[in-house]
Structure formats: C-alpha cells, structure tokens
C-alpha positions, 0 to 999 in steps of 0.5 A, a space after each residue: 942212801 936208799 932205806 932197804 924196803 920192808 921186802 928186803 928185810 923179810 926176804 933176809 929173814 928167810 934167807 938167814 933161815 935157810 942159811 942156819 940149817 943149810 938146806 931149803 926146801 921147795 915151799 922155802 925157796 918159793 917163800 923166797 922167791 915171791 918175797 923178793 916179787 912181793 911188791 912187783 919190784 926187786 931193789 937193790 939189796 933184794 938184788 943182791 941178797 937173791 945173787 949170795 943165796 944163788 950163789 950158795 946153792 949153786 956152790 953147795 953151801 945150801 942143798 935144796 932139799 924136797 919137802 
C-alpha cells in the first residue's frame, strides 16, 4: 500500500480547518486547491479528500463565504 504523499497530509489539514468552522473562504478554498496541484499531480487520497470536501459544500455542510 501506497504511503499518502506529504501534499495529501497538508491538503487534509486545510481541509479539517475549514470543516471545524464550517465556512471556507475564497483565500482557503484556493489554498486547497493548489495544495492538491502542488506537486503537478493529484493521488489517490487527495482524489478522494478534494471528492467529501466538494461533497460538503455542494450539500451545505460548509458554506463558501467571501473573505
């Protein structure tokens, strides 16, 4: 089994972050976003964290915020 590449474990982080206050905001969710491309490639588990974090905003569970 695969060990989760370091981007996988920082892209967790913010992603936990912005699950414990249940709001992300522009400047979070684009952390998120180049975190998961930091390396030019998105594994597995980033795959799948960056799927439950859509998942979470697409049924409310975090709100995207502005700034």
């Amino acid at each position: 089994m695969e060990k989760p590449s370091k981007s996988a474990s920082t892209l967790k982080e913010l992603i936990k972050h912005a699950i414990q206050d249940l709001e992300v905001t522009p400047d979070e969710y684009q952390k998120i976003m180049d975190c998961a491309q930091d390396d030019g490639h998105i594994d597995k588990e980033e795959k799948t964290l960056l799927s439950q974090f859509h998942g979470m905003i697409s049924n409310g569970t975090i709100k995207r915020v502005k700034g």
